[in-house]
N, C-alpha and C positions, 0 to 999 in steps of 0.2 A: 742254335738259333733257328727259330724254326721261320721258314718263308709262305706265305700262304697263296695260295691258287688264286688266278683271277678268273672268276668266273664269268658267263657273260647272262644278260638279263636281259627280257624283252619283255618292252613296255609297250600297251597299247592304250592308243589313246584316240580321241574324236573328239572332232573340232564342231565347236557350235558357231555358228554364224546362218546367216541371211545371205551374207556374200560368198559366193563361190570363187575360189583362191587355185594358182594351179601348184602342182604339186610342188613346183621350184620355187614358189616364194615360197609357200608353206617349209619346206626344206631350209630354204637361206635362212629365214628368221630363227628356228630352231637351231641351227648350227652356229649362228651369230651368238646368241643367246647363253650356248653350251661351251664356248670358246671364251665367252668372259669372265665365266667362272673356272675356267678349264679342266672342262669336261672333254673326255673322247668319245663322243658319239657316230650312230649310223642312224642316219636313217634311210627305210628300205623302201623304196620306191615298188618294187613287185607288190609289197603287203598294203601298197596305200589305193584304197578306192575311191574316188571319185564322186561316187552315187552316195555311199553311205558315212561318207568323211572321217574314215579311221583307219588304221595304219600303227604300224609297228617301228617302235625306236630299238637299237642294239645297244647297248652299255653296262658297264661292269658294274658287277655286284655292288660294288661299293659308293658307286655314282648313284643309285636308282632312287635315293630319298630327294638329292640337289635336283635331279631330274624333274621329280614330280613339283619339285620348287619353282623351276624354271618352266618350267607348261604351264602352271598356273598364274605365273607372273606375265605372258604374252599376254598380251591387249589388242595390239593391231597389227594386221600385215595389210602392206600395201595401201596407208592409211584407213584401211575399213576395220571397223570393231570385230574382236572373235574372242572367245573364249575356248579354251583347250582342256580338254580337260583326261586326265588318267584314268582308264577304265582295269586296268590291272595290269600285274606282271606274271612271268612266268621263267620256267628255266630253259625250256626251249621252243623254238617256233611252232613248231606241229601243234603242242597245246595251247598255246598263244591264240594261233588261227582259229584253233576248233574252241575254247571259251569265250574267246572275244570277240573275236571278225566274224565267223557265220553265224553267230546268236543272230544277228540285225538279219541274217537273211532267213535263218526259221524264222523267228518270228512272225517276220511279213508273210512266208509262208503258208503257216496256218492260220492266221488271219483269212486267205481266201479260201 
């Protein structure tokens, strides 16, 4: 019988809204969310920016499709409309950071 490894995956994602949300509601709904489907999730509060509203979830390989279920299915935190949405996964943080989180800041980069 063979047992398989749990791996872990990191999602990143950005939030679209008008309204600006702090990181703890942002967090509560997400973990409410992943708790009623029962999911074990993280989310990482170091990886989540403020300016550029994207941030990094931790969860196992095997969660990462219900994940991207569950992001897409939030509507509102804190009664304000937002949309969430999945910008990709990876196997580990370091390339998580450098594909997903600093693109937004080249970007703007070379723009100036």
């Amino acid at each position: 019988m063979s047992v398989s490894k749990i791996r872990k995956r990191y999602v990143a994602f950005e939030v679209v809204s008008r309204n600006n949300f702090t990181f703890q509601e942002l967090r509560s709904v997400m973990l409410e969310e992943a708790e009623k489907e029962g999911l074990n999730i993280s989310v990482l509060r170091e990886k989540y920016d403020e300016n550029t509203k994207r941030g990094l979830i931790r969860a196992n390989h095997t969660e990462v499709l219900y994940l991207r279920k569950i992001l897409d299915n939030i509507q509102k935190i804190s009664d304000k409309e937002v949309k969430i949405k999945s910008i990709g996964t990876s196997g580990t943080i370091r390339t998580a950071n450098i594909k997903y989180l600093q693109k937004a800041f080249t970007k703007e980069e070379e723009v100036q």
